[in-house]
C-alpha positions as CSV (number, residue, x, y, z in Angstrom):
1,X,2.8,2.0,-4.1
2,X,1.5,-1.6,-6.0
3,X,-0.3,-3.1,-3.3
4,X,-1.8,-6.0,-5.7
5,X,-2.1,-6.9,-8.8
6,X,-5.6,-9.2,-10.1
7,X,-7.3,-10.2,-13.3
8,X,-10.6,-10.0,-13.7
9,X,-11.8,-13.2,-14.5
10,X,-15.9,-12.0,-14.8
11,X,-17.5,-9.8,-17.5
12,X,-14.0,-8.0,-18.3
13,X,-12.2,-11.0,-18.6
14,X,-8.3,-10.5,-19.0
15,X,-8.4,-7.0,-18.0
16,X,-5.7,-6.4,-15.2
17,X,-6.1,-4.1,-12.1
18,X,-3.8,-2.6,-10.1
19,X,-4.8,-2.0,-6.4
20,X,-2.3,1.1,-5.6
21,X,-2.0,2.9,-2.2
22,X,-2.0,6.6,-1.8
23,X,1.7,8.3,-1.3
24,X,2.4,12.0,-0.1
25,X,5.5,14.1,-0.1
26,X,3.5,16.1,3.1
27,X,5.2,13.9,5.7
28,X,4.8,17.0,8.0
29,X,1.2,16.3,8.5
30,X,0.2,13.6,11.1
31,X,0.8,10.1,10.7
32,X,-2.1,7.4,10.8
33,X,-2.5,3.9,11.5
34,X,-2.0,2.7,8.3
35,X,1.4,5.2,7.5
36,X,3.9,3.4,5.8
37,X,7.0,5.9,5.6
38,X,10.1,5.1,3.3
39,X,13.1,6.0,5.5
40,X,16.5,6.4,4.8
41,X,17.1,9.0,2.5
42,X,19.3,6.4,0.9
43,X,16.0,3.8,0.3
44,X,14.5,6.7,-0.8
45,X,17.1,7.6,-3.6
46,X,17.4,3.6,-4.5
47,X,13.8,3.3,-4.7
48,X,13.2,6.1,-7.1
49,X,11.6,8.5,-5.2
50,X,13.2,11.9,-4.7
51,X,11.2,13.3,-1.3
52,X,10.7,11.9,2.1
53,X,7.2,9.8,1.5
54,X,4.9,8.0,3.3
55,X,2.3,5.9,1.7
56,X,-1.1,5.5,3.1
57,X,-2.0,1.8,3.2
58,X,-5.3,2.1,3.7
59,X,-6.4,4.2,1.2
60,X,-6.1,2.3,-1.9
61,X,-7.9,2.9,-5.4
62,X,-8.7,-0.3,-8.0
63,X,-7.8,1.1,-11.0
64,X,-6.8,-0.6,-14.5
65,X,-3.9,-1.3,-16.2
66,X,-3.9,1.3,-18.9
67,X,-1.4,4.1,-20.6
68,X,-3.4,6.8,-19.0
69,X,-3.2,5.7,-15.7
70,X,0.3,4.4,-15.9
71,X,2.1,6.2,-18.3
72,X,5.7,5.6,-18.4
73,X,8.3,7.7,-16.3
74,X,10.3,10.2,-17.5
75,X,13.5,8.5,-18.9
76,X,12.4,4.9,-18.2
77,X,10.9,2.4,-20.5
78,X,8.0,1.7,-18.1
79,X,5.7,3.4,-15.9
80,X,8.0,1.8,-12.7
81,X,9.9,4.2,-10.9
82,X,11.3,1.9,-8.5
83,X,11.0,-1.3,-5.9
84,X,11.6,-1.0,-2.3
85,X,14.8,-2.4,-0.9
86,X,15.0,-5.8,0.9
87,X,15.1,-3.0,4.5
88,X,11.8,-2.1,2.8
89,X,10.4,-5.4,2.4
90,X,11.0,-6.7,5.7
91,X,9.3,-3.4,7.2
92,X,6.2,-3.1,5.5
93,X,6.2,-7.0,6.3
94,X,6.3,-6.5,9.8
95,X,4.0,-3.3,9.5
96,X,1.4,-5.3,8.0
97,X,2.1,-8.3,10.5
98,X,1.3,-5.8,13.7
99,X,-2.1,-4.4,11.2
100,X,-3.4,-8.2,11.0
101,X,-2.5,-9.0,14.8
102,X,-4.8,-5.4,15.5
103,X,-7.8,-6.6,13.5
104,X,-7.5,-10.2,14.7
105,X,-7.8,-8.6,18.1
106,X,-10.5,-5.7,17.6
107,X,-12.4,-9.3,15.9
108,X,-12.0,-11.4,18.8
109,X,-13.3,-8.1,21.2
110,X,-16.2,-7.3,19.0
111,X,-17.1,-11.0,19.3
112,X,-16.8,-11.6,22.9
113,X,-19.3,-7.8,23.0
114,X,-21.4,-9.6,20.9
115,X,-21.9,-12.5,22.9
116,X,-22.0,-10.4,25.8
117,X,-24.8,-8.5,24.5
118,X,-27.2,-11.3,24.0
119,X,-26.8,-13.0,27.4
C-alpha cells in the first residue's frame, strides 16, 4: 500500500520516492498495532487484490520510483493494481486517527515521567 509519495528536492533532485507499507496474504498470523486489514471480500475484489490482506503500517520501505520496483501489472497499463474504496478510506482514516491519539498520549506520559524524574 502507497503510504506517501515525496520528491527529493536535495542532491537527487527530481527523483520521486514512494514510501510503501508491507502487505501479507498470512492473515492467520497475529495482528499488531499497526494492522490495517482490507475487509469485505467485496473491497478486496474492487481494490484489486485477490486474498484476504492486511497491510502492516508500520513497516514501510522508501524506495524509488523506478520500472524495477514498480513494474507494471499483469494486464494493466501501470504498475497500480487498485485504490481502496471510499469504506476504505474512511477506515484507515479513523485507524490512523486512534494511532495519532496513542502516541499523543504515550508523549504526554513520557513527559509528565520526565518531569517526575528530575524533581
Amino acid at each position: 500500500m502507497v503510504r506517501d509519495v515525496l520528491e527529493d528536492s536535495g542532491d537527487r533532485a527530481g527523483q520521486i520516492w514512494v514510501e510503501v507499507s508491507y502487505g501479507t496474504s498470512q492473515v492467520d498470523k497475529p495482528a499488531t498495532a499497526g494492522s490495517f486489514s482490507i475487509v469485505p471480500f467485496s473491497d478486496l475484489q474492487q481494490i484489486g487484490l485477490h486474498k484476504n490482506t492486511r497491510f502492516e503500517l508500520f513497516k514501510t520501505i522508501l524506495l524509488p520510483w523506478a520500472l524495477e520496483n514498480f513494474p507494471n501489472c499483469p494486464g494493466k497499463p501501470a504498475p497500480i493494481l487498485g485504490h481502496l474504496t471510499g469504506r476504505q478510506k474512511v477506515r484507515l482514516q479513523e485507524f490512523q486517527k486512534r494511532i495519532d491519539q496513542a502516541m499523543a498520549a504515550m508523549k504526554k506520559t513520557e513527559s509528565v515521567d520526565t518531569s517526575l524524574a528530575k524533581t
